[in-house]
Legacy VTK file of the C-alpha trace (Angstrom):
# vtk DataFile Version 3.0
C-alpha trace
ASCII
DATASET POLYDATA
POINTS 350 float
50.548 108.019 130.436
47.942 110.666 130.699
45.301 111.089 128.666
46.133 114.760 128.063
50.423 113.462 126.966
48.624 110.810 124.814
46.599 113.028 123.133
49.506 115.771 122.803
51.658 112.551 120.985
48.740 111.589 118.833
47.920 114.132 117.134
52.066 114.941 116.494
52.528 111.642 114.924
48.865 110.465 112.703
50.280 111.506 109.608
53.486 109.259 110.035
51.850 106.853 111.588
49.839 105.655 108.784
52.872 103.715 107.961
52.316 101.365 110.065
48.339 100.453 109.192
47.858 96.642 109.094
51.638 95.795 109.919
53.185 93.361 112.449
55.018 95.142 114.794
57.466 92.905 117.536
58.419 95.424 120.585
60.678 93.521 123.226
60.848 95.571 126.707
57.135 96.265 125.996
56.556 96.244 129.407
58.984 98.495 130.284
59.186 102.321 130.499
59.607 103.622 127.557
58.162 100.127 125.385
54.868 100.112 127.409
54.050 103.408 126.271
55.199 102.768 122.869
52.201 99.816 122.970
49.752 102.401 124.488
50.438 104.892 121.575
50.068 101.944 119.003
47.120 100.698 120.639
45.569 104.556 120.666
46.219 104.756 117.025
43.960 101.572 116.382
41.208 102.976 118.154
41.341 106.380 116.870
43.656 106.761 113.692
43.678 103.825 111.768
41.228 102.546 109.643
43.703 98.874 109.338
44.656 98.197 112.855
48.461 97.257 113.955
49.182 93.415 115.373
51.445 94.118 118.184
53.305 91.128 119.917
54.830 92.042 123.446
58.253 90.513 124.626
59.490 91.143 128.148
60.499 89.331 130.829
60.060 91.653 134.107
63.318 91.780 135.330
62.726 95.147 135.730
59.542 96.222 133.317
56.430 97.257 135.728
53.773 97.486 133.661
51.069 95.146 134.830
50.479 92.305 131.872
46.812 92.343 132.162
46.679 95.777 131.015
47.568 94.515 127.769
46.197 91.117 127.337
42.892 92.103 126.853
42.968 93.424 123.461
42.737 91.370 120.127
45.367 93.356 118.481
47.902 93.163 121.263
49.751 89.678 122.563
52.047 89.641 125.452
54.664 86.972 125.203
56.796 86.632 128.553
60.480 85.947 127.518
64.122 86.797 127.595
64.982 89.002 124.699
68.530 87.838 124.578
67.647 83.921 124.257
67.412 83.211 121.148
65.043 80.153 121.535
62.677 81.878 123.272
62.189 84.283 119.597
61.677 81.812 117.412
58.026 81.127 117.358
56.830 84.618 117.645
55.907 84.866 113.925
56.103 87.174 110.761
57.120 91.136 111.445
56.928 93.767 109.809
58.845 96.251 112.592
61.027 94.964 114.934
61.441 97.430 117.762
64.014 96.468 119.823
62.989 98.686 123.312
64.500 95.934 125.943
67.315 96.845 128.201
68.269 98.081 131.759
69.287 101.440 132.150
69.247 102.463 135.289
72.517 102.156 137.041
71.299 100.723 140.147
69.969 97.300 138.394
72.621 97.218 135.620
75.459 97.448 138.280
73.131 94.174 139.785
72.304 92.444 136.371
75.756 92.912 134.647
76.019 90.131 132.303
72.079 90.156 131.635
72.656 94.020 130.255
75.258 93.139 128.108
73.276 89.784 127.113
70.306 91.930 126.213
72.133 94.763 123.806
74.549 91.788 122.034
73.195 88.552 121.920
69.054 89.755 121.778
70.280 92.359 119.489
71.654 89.841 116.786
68.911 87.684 117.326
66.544 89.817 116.724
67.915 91.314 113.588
68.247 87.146 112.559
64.893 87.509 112.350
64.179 90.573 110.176
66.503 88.742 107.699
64.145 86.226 107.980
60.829 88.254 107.430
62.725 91.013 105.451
61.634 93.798 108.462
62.487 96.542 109.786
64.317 97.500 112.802
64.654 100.159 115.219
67.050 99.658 118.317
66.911 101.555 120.956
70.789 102.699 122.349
71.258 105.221 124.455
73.078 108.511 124.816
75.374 107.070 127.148
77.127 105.794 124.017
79.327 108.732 123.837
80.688 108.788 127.397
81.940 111.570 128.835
82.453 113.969 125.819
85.023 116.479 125.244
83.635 119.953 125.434
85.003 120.602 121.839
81.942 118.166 121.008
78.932 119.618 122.868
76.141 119.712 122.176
77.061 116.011 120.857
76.229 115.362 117.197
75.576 111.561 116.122
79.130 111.869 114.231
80.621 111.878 117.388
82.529 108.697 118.404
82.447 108.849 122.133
84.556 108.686 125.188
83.927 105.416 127.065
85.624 103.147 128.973
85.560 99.247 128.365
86.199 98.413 132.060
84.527 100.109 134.624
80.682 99.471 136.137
79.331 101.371 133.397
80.988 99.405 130.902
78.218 96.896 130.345
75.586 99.245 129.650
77.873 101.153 127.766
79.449 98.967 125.451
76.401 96.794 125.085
74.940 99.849 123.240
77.880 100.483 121.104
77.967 96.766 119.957
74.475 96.875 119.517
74.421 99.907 116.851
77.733 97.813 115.456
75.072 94.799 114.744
72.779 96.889 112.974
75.206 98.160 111.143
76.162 95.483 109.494
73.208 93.750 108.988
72.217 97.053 106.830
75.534 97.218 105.313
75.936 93.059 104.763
72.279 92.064 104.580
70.187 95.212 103.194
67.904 95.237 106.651
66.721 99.079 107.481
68.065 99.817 110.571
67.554 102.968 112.598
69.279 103.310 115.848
67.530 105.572 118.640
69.553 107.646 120.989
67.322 108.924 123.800
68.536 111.575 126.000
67.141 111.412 129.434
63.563 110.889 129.062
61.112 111.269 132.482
57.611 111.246 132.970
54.598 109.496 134.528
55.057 105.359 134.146
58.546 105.751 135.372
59.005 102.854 138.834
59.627 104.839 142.271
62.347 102.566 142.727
64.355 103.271 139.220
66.924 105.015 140.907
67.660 107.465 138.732
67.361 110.890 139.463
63.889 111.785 138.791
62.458 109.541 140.508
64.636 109.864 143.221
63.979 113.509 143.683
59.999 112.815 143.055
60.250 110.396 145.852
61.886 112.297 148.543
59.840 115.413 147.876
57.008 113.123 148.882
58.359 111.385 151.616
59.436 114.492 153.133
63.039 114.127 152.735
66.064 116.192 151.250
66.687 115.382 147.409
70.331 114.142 147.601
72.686 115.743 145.397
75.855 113.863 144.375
79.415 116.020 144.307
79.435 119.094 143.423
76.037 119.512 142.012
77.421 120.776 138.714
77.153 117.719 136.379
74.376 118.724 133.418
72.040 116.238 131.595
69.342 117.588 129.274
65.700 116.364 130.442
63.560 115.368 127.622
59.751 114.804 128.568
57.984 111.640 127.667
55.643 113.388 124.822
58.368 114.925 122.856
60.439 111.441 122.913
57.791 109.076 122.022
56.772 111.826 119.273
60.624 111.493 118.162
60.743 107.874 118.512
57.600 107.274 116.260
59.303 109.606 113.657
62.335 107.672 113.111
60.378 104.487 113.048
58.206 106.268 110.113
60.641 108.191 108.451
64.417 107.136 109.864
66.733 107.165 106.492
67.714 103.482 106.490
71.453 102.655 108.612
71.046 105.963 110.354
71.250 107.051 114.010
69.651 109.677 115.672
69.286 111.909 119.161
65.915 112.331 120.427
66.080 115.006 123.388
65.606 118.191 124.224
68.595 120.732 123.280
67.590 123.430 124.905
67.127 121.929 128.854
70.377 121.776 129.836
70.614 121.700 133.708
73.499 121.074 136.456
71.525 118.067 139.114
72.144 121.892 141.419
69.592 123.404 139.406
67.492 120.781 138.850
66.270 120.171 142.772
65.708 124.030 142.652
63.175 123.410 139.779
61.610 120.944 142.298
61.427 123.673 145.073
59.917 126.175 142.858
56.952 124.191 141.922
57.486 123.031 145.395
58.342 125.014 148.259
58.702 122.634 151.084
61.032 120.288 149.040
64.245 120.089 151.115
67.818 119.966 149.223
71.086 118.193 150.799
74.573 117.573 148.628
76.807 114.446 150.018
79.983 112.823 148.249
79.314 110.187 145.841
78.583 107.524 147.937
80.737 104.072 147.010
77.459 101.978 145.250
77.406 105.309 142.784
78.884 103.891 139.542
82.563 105.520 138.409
83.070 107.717 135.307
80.083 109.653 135.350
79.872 111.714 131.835
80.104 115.558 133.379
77.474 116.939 130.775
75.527 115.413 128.082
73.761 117.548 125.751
71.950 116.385 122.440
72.635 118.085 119.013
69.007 117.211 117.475
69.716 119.236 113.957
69.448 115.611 112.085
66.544 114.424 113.570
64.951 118.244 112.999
66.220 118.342 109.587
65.417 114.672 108.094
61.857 113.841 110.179
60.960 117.261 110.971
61.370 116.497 115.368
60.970 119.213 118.081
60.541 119.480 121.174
58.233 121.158 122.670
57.909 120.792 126.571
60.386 122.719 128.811
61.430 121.497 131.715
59.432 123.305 134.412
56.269 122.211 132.765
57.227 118.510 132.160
58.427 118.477 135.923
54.925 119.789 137.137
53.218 117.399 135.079
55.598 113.946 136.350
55.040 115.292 140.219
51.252 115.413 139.603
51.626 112.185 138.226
54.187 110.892 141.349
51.600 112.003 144.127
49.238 109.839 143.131
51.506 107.251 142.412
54.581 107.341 144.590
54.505 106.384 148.378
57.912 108.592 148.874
59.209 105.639 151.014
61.753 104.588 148.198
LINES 1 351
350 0 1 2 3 4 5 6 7 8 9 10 11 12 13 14 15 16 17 18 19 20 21 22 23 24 25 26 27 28 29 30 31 32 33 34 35 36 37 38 39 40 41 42 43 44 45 46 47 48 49 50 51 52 53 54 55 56 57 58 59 60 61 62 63 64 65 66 67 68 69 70 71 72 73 74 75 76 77 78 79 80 81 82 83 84 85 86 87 88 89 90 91 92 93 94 95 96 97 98 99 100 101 102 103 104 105 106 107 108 109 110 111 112 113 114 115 116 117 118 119 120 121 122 123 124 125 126 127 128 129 130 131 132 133 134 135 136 137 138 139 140 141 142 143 144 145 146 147 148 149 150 151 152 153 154 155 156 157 158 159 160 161 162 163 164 165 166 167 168 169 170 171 172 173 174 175 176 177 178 179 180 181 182 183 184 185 186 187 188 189 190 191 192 193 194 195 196 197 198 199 200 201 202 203 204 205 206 207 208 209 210 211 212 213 214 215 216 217 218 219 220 221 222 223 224 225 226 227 228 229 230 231 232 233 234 235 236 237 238 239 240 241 242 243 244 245 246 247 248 249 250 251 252 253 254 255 256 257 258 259 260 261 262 263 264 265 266 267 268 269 270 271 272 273 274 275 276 277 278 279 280 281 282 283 284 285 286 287 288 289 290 291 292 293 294 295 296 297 298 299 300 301 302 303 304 305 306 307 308 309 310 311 312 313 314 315 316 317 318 319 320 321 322 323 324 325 326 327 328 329 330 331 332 333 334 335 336 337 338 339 340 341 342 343 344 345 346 347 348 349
């Protein structure tokens, strides 16, 4: 992350974060995308913010987290355990938490579509394994699911609220991902329901910025790479599927709210409502902060998963309402600051 996002999140989220002074917090996927810079803003916040520092304990197990392990390992408050999330031996010696943060999982279609079972694995078995343990310790827990949860929504149901029960298939390549999610929110909510644990469930909305791998696949990254490289940024069909981008500040500001402040057994969308964009529109956002970037559209070629959701945009009135979440970076700006990021990061060979 840059110093300038970190910053931005840090001074959103102090105030909440003083929940979490001298607590134990266990984030799996820690190495990953979104769970590496969850550790960075934890870390921050012991430096900066609080006066009782956080004990954060790292699980991942690389199969597609990035994040270099040494980066971590040389702090006293921070220890990186390598392991599956979804084995259950593996979690048993990793000692007393407060927070369970439950960050690991693949989303991108191009590995999950490659690591099938492992996806499902991750989101079923490492999600009641997990929560086994806050019984245990009496914790917390925050899962992160996914907006894909709902499918390809009617449009009698956008922008989707979290009351909405989703349009998914059970068979299909997205399936796994999919469904892993849903059971996933099903665990937690019965181990709030059956066992009294305080579960939140976090659905993130297409979140970009700098940290995310060249070769993710998805189409940020893909576009970011071919502008590089020099080559057209592909568009798939028609060009006039939608997703909402949400930029890496304004979800880790969301996700640290919900961890803080989430009312217990309750789900929420963290995005940003107002960026809703056909992948058409999106590549010309790349060629105006971009000129030379080149723009081709091709049928969906036959590795492209089936049943892609047609638009997806996030009703964020709870999470605005109950932990007082906006957003605040538009598109345009988050896009200039991920490609300033990508060109010193990217070799636009992907």
């Amino acid at each position: 992350m840059q110093p300038e996002d970190l910053d931005n999140v840090i001074a959103r989220v102090s105030e909440a974060a003083q929940d979490f002074a001298g607590q134990r917090l266990l984030i799996t996927g820690g190495l990953g995308f979104i769970g590496s810079h969850l550790v960075s803003v934890f870390q921050h916040l012991n430096d900066h913010v609080l006066t009782e520092p956080i004990q954060l304990t790292v699980v991942d197990n690389l199969v597609t987290g990035r994040t270099p392990v040494e980066k971590f390992r040389d702090r006293a408050d921070t220890r990186v355990v390598m392991a599956d999330a979804a084995d259950v031996s593996s979690l048993a010696d990793l000692g007393h938490c407060d927070l369970i943060i439950h960050a690991a999982g693949i989303a991108s279609p191009y590995y999950y579509r490659a690591h099938p079972l492992e996806t499902l694995d991750v989101a079923t078995r490492g999600t009641r394994a997990l929560l086994d343990l806050a019984v245990k310790d009496r914790a917390r827990f925050v899962f992160f699911s996914s907006s894909e949860i709902y499918g390809d929504p009617d449009e009698a149901h956008i922008p989707i609220p979290e009351s909405y029960r989703g349009n998914v298939a059970t068979m299909g390549p997205r399936a796994c991902y999919d469904e892993g999610k849903r059971v996933g929110e099903t665990l937690c909510y019965i181990y709030h329901e059956y066992f009294g644990i305080h579960t939140n469930c976090i659905r993130p909305f297409n979140v970009f910025g700098p940290g995310m791998p060249e070769k993710d696949y998805r189409v940020m990254p893909n576009f970011a790479s071919a502008l590089i490289g020099g080559r057209p940024m592909t568009v798939y069909g028609d060009g006039r599927q939608t997703r909402t981008f949400c930029y890496l500040t304004d979800a880790l500001v969301g996700f640290i709210l919900v961890m803080a402040k989430g009312v217990p057994g309750e789900p929420y969308n963290i995005g940003n409502p107002n960026s809703e964009l056909t992948m058409s529109e999106l590549a010309m956002q790349f060629q105006d902060i971009d000129t030379s970037a080149l723009v081709r559209t091709i049928e969906y070629p036959d590795s492209y998963p089936a049943d892609e959701p047609r638009r997806r945009v996030p009703d964020t009135r709870k999470a605005q309402m109950q932990l007082g979440y906006e957003s605040q970076v538009d598109v345009k700006e988050g896009l200039e600051r991920f490609i300033r990021w990508a060109r010193e990061n990217y070799t636009g060979s992907q």
